[in-house]
mmCIF file of the N, C-alpha and C atoms, coordinates in Angstrom:
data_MODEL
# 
_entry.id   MODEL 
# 
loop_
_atom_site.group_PDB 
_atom_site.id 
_atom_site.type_symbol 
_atom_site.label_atom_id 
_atom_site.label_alt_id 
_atom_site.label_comp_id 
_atom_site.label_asym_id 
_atom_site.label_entity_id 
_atom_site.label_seq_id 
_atom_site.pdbx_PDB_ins_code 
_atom_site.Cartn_x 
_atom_site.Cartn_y 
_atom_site.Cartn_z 
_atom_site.occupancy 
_atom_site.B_iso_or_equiv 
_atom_site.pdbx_formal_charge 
_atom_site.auth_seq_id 
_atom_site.auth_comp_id 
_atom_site.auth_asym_id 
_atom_site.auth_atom_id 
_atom_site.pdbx_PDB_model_num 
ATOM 1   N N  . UNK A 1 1  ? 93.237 94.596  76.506  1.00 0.00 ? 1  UNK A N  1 
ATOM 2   C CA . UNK A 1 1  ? 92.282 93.502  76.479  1.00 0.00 ? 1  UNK A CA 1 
ATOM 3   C C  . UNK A 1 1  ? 90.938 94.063  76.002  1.00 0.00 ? 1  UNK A C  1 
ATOM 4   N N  . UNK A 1 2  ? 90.083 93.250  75.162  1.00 0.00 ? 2  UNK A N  1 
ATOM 5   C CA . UNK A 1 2  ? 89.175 93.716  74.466  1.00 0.00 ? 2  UNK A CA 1 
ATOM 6   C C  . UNK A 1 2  ? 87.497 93.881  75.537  1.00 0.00 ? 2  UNK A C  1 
ATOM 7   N N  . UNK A 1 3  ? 86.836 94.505  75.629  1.00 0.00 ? 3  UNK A N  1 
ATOM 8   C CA . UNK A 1 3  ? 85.757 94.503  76.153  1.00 0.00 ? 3  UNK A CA 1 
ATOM 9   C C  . UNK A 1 3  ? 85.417 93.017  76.168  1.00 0.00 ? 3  UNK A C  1 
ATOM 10  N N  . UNK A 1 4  ? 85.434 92.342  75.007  1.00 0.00 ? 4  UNK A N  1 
ATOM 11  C CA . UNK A 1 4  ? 84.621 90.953  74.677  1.00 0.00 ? 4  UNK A CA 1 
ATOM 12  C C  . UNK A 1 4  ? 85.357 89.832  75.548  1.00 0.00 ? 4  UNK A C  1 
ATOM 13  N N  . UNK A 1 5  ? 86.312 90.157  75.812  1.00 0.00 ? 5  UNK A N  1 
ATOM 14  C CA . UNK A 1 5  ? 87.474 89.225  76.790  1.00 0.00 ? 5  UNK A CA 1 
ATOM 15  C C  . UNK A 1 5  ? 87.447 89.750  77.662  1.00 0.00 ? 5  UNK A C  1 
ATOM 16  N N  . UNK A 1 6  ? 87.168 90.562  78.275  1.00 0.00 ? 6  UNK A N  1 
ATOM 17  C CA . UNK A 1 6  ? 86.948 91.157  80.137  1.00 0.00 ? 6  UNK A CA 1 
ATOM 18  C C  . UNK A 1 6  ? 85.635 90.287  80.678  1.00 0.00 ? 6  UNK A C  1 
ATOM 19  N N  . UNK A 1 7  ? 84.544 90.342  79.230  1.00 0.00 ? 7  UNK A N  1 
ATOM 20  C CA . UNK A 1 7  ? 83.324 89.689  79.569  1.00 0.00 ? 7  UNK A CA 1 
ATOM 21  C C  . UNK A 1 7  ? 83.677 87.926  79.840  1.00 0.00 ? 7  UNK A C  1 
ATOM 22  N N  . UNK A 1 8  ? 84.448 87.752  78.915  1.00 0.00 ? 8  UNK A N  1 
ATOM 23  C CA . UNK A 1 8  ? 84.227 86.501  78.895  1.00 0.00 ? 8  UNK A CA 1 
ATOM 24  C C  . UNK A 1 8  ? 85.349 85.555  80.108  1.00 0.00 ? 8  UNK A C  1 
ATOM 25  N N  . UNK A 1 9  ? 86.301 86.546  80.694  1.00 0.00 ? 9  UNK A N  1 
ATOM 26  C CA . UNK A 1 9  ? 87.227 85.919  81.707  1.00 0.00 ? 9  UNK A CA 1 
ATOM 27  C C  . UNK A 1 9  ? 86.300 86.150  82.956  1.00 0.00 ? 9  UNK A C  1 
ATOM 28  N N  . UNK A 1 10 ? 85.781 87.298  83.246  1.00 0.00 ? 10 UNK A N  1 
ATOM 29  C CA . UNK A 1 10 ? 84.717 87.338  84.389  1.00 0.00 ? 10 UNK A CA 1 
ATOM 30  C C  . UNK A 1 10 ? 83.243 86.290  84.097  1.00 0.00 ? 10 UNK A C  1 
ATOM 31  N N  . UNK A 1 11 ? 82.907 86.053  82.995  1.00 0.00 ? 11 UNK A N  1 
ATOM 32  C CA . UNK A 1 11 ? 82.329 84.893  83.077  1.00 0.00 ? 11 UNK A CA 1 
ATOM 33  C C  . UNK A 1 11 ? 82.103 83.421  83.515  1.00 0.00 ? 11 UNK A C  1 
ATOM 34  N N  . UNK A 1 12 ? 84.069 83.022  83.133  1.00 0.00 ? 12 UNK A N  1 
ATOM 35  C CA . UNK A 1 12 ? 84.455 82.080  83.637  1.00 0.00 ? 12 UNK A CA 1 
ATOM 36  C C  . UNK A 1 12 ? 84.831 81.683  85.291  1.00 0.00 ? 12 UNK A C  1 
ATOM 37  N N  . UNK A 1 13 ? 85.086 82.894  85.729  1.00 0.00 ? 13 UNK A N  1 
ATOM 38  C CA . UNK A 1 13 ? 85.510 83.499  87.261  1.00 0.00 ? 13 UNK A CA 1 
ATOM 39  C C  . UNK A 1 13 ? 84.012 82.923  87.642  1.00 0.00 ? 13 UNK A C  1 
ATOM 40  N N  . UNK A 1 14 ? 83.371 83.436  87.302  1.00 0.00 ? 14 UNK A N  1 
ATOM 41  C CA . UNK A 1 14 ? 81.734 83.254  87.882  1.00 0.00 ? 14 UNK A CA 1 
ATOM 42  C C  . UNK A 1 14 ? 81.369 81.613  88.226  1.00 0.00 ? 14 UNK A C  1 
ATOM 43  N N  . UNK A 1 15 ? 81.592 81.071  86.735  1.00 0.00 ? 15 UNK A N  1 
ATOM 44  C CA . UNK A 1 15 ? 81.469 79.892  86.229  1.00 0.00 ? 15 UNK A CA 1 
ATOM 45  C C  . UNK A 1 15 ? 81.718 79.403  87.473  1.00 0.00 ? 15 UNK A C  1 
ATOM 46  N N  . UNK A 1 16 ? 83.250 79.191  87.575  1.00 0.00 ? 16 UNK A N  1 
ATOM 47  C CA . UNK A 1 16 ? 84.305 78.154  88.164  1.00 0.00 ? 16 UNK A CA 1 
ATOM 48  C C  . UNK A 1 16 ? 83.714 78.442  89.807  1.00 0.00 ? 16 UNK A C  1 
ATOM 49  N N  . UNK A 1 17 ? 83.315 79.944  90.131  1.00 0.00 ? 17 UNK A N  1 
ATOM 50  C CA . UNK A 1 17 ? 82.997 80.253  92.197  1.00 0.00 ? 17 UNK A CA 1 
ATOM 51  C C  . UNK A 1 17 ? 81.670 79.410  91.866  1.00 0.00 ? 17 UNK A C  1 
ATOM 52  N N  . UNK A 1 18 ? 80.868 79.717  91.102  1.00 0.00 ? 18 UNK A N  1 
ATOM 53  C CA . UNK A 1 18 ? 79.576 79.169  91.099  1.00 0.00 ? 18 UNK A CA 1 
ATOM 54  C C  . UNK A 1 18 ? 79.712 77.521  91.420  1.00 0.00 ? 18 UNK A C  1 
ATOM 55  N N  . UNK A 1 19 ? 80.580 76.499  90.650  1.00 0.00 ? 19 UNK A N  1 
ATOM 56  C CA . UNK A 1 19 ? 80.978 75.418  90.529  1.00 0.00 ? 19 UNK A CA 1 
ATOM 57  C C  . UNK A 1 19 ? 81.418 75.223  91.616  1.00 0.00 ? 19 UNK A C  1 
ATOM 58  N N  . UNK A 1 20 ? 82.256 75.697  92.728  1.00 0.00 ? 20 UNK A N  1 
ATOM 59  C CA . UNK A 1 20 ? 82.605 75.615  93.791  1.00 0.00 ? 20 UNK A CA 1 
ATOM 60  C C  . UNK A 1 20 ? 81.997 75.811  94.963  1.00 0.00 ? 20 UNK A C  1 
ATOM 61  N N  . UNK A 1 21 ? 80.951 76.791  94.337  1.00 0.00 ? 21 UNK A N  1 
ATOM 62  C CA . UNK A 1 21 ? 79.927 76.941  95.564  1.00 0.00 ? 21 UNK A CA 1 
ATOM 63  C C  . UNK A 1 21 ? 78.802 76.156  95.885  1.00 0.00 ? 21 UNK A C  1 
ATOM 64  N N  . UNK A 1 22 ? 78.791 75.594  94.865  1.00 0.00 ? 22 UNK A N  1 
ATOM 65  C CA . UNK A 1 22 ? 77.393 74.247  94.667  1.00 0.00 ? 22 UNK A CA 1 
ATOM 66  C C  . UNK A 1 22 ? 78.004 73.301  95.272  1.00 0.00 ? 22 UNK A C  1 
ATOM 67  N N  . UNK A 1 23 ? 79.189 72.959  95.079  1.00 0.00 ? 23 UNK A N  1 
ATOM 68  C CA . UNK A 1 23 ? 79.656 71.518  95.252  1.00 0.00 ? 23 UNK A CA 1 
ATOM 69  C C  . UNK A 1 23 ? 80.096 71.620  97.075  1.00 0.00 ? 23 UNK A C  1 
ATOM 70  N N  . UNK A 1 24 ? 80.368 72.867  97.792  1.00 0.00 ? 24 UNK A N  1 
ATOM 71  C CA . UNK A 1 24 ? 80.370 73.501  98.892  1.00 0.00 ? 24 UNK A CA 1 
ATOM 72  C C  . UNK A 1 24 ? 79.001 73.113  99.828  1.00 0.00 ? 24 UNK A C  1 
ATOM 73  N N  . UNK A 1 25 ? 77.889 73.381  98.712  1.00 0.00 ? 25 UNK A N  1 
ATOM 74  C CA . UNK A 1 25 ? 76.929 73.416  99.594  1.00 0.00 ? 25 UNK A CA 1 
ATOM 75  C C  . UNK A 1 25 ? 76.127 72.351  99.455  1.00 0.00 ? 25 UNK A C  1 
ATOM 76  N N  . UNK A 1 26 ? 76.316 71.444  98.654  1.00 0.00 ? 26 UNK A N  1 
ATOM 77  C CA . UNK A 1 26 ? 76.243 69.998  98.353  1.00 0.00 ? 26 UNK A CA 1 
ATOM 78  C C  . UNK A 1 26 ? 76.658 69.221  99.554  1.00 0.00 ? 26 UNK A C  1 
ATOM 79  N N  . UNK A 1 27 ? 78.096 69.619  99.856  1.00 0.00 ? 27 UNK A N  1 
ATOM 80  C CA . UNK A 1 27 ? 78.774 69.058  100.855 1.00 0.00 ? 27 UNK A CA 1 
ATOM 81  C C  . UNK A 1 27 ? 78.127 69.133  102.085 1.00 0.00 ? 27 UNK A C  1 
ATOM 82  N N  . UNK A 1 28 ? 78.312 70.106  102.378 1.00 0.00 ? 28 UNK A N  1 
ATOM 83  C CA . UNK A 1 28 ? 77.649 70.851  104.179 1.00 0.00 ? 28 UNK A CA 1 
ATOM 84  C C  . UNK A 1 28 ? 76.018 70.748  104.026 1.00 0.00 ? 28 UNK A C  1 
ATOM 85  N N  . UNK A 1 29 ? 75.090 70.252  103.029 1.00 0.00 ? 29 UNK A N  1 
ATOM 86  C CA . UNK A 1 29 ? 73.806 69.773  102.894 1.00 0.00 ? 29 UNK A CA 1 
ATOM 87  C C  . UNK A 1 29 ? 72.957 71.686  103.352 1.00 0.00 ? 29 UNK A C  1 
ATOM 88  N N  . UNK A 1 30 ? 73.513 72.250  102.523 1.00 0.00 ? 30 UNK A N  1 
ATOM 89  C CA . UNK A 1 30 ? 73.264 73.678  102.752 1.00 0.00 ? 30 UNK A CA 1 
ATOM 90  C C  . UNK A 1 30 ? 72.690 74.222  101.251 1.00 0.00 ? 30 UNK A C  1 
ATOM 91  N N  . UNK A 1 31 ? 71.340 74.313  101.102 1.00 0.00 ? 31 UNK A N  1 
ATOM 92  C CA . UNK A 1 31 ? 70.434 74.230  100.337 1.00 0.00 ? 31 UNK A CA 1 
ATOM 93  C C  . UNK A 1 31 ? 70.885 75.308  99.320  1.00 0.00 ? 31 UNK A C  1 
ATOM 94  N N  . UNK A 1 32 ? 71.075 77.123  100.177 1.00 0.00 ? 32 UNK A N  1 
ATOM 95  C CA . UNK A 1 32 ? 71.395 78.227  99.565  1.00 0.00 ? 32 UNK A CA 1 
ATOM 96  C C  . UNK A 1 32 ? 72.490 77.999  99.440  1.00 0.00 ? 32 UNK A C  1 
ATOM 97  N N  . UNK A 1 33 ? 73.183 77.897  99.598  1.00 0.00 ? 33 UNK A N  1 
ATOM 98  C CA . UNK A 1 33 ? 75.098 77.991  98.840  1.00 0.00 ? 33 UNK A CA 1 
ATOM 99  C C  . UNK A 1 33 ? 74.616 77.338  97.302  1.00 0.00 ? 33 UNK A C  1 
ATOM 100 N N  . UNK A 1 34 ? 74.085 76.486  97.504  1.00 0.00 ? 34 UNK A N  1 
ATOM 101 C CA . UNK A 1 34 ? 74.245 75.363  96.096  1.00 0.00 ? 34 UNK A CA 1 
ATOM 102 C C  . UNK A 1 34 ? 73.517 75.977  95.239  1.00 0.00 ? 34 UNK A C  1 
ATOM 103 N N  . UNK A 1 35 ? 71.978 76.846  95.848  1.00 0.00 ? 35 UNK A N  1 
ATOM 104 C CA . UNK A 1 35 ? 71.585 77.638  94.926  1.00 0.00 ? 35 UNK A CA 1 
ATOM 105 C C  . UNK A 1 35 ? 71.801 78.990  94.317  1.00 0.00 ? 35 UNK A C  1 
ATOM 106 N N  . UNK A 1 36 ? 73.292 79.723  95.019  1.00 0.00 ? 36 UNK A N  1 
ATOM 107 C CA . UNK A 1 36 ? 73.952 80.756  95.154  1.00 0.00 ? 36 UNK A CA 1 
ATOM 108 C C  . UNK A 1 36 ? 74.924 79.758  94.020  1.00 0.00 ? 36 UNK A C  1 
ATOM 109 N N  . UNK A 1 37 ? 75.550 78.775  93.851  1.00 0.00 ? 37 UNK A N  1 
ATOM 110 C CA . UNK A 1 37 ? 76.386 78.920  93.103  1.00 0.00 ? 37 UNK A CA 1 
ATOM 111 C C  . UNK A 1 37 ? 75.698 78.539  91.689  1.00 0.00 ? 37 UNK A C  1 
ATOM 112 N N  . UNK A 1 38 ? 74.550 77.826  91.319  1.00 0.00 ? 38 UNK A N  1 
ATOM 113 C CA . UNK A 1 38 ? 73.682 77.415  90.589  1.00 0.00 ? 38 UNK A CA 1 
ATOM 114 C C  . UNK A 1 38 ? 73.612 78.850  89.835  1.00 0.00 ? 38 UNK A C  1 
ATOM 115 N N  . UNK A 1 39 ? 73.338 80.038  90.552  1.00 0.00 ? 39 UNK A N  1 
ATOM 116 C CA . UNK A 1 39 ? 72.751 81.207  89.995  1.00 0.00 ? 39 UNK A CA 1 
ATOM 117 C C  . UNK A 1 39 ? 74.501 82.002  89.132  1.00 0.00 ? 39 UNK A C  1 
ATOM 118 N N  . UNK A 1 40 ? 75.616 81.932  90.032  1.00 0.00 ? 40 UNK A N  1 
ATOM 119 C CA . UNK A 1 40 ? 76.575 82.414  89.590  1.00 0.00 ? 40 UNK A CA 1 
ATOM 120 C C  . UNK A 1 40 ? 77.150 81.874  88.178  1.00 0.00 ? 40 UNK A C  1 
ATOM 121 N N  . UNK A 1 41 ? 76.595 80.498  88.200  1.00 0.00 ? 41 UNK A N  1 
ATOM 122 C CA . UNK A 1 41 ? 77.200 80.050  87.411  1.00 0.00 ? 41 UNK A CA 1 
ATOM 123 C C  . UNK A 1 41 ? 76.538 80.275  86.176  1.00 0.00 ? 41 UNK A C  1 
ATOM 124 N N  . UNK A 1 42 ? 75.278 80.252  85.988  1.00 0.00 ? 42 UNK A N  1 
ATOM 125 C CA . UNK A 1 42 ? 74.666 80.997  84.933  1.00 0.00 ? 42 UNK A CA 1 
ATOM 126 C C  . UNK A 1 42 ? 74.523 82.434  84.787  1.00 0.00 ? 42 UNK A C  1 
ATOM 127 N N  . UNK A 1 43 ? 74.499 83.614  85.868  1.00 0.00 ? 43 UNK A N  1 
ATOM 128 C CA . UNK A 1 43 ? 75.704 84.497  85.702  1.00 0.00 ? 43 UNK A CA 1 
ATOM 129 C C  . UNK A 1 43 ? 76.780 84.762  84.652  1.00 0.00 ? 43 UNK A C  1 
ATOM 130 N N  . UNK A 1 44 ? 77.776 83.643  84.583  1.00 0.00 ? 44 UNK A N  1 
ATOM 131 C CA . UNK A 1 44 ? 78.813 83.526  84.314  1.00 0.00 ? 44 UNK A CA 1 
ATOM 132 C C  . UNK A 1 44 ? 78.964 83.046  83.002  1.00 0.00 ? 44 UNK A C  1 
ATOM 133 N N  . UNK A 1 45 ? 77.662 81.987  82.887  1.00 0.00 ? 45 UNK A N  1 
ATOM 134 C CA . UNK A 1 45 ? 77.627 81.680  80.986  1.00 0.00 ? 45 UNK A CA 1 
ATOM 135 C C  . UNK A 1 45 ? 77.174 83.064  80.170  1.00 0.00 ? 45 UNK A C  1 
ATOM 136 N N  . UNK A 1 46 ? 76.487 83.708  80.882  1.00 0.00 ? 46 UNK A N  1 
ATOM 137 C CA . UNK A 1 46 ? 75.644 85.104  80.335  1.00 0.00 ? 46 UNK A CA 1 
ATOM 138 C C  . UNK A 1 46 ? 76.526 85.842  79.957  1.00 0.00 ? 46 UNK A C  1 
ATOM 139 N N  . UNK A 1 47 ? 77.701 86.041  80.818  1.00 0.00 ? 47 UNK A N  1 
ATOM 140 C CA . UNK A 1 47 ? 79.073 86.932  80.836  1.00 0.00 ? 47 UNK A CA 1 
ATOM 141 C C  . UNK A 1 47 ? 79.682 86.375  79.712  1.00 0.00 ? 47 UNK A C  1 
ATOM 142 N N  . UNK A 1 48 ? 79.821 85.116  79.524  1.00 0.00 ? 48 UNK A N  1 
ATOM 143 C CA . UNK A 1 48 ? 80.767 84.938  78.208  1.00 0.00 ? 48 UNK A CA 1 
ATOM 144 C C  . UNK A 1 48 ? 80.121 84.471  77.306  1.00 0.00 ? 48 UNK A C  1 
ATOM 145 N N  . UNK A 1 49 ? 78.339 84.690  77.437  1.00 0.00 ? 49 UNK A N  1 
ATOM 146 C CA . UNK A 1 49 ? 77.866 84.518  76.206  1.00 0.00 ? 49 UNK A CA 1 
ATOM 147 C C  . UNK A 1 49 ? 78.089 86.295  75.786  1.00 0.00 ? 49 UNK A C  1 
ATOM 148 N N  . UNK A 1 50 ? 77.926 86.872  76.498  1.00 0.00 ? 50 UNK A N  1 
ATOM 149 C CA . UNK A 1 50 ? 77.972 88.322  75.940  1.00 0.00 ? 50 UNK A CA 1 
ATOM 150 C C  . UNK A 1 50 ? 79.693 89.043  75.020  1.00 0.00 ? 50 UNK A C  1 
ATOM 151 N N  . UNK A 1 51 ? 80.668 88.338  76.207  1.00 0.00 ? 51 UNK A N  1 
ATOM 152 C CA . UNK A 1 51 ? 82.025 88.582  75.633  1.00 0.00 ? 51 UNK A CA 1 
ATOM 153 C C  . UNK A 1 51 ? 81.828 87.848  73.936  1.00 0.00 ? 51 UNK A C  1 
ATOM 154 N N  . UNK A 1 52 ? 81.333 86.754  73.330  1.00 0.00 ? 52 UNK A N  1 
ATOM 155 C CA . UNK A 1 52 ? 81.125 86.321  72.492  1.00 0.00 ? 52 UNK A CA 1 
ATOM 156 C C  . UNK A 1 52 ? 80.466 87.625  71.518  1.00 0.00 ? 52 UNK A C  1 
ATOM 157 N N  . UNK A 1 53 ? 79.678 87.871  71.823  1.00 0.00 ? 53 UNK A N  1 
ATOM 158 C CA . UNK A 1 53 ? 78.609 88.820  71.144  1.00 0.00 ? 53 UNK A CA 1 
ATOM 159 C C  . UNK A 1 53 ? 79.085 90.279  70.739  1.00 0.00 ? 53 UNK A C  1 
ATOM 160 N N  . UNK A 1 54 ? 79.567 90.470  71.232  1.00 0.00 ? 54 UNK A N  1 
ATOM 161 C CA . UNK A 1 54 ? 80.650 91.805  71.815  1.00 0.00 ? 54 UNK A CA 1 
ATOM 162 C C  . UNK A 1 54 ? 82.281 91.829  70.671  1.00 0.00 ? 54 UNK A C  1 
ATOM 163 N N  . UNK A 1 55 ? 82.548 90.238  70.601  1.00 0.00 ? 55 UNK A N  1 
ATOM 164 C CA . UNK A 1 55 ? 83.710 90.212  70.216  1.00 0.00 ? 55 UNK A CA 1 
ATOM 165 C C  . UNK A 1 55 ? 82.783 90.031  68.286  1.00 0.00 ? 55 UNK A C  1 
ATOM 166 N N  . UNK A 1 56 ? 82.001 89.490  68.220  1.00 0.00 ? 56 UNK A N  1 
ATOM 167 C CA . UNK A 1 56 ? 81.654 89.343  66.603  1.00 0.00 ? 56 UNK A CA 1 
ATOM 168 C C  . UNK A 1 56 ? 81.295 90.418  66.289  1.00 0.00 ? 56 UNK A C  1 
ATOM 169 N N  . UNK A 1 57 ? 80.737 91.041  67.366  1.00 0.00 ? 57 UNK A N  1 
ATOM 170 C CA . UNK A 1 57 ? 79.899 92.728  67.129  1.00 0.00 ? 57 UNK A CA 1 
ATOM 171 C C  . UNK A 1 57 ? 81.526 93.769  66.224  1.00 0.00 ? 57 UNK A C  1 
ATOM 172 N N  . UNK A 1 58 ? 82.650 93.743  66.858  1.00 0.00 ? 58 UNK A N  1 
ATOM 173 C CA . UNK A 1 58 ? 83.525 94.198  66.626  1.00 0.00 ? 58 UNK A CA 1 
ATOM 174 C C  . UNK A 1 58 ? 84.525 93.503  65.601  1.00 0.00 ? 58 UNK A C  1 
ATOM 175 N N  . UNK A 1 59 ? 84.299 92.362  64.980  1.00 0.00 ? 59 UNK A N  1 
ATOM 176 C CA . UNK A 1 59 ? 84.844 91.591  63.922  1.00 0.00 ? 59 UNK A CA 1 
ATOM 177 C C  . UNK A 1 59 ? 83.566 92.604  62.899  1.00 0.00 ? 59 UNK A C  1 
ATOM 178 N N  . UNK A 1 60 ? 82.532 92.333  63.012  1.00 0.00 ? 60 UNK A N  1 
ATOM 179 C CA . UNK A 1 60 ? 81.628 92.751  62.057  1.00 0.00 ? 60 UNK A CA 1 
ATOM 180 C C  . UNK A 1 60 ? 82.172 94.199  61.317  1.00 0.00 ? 60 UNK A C  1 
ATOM 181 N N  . UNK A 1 61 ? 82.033 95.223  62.490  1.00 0.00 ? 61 UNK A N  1 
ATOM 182 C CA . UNK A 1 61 ? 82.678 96.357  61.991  1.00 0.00 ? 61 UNK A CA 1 
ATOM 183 C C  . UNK A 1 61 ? 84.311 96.322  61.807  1.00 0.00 ? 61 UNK A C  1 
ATOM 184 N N  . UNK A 1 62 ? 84.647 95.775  62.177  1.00 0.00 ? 62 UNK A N  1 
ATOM 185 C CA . UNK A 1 62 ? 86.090 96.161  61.313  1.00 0.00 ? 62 UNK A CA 1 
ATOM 186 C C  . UNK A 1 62 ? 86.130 95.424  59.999  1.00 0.00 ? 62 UNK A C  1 
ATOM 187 N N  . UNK A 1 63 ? 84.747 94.157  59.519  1.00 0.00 ? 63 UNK A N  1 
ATOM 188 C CA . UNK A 1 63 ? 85.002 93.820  58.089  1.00 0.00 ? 63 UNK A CA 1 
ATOM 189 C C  . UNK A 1 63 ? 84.026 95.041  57.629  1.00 0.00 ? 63 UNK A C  1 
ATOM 190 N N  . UNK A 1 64 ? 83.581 95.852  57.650  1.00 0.00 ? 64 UNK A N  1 
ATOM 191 C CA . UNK A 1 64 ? 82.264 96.688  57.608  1.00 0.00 ? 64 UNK A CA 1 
ATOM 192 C C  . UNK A 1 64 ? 83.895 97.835  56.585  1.00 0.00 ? 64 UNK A C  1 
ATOM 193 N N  . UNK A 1 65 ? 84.456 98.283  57.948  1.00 0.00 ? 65 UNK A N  1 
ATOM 194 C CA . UNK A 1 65 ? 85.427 99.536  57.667  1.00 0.00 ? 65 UNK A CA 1 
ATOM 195 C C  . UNK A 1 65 ? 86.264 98.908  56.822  1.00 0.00 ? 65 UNK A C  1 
ATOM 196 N N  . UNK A 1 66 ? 87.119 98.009  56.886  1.00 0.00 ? 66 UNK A N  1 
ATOM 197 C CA . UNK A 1 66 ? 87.595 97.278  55.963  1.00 0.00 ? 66 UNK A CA 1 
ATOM 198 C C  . UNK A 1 66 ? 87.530 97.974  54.668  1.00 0.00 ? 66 UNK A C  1 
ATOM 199 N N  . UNK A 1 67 ? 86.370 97.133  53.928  1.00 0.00 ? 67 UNK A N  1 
ATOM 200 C CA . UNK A 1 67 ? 85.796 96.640  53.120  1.00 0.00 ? 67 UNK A CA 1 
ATOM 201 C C  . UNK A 1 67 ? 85.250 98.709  52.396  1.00 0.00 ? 67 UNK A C  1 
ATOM 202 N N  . UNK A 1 68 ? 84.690 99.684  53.189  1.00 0.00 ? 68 UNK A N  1 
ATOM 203 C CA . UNK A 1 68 ? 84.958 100.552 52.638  1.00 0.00 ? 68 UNK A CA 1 
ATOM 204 C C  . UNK A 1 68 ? 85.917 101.561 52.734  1.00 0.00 ? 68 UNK A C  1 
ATOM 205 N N  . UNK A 1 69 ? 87.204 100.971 53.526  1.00 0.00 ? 69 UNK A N  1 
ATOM 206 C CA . UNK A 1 69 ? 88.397 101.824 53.303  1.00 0.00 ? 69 UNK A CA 1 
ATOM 207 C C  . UNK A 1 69 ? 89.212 101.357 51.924  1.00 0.00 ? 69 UNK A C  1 
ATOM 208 N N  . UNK A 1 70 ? 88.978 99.995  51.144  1.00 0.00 ? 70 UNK A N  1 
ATOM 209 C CA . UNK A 1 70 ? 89.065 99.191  50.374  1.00 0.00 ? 70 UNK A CA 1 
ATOM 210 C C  . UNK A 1 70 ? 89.474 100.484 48.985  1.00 0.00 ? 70 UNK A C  1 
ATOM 211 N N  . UNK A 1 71 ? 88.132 100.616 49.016  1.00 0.00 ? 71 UNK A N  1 
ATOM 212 C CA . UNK A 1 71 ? 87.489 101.609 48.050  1.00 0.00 ? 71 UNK A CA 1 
ATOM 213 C C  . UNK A 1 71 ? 88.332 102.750 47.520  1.00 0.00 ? 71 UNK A C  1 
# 
């Protein structure tokens, strides 16, 4: 599994506890949970904005090597 996909499945992990933890503390009228999952969950976009970044970073260079193994 690629670095850029470790980022971006632990992102979603984040996402989804974060989503669960808001709606947790929504429920039980428990101010910090909701802002504990508020925070995970953007956490978690960061994580698979980075797996994103990570994964073009490594498309880039392999059209990079590519392109002068070509040659």
């Amino acid at each position: 599994m690629s670095e850029g996909t470790e980022d971006r499945t632990r992102g979603t992990w984040d996402e989804t506890k974060g989503k669960v933890k808001e709606a947790v503390g929504d429920t039980a009228d428990d101010e910090s949970m909701e802002r504990e999952g508020r925070k995970d969950q953007m956490r978690g976009k960061g994580e698979r904005a980075k797996g994103h970044v990570k994964d073009a970073a490594e498309d880039v260079k392999e059209g990079v090597k590519s392109t002068f193994d070509d040659d």
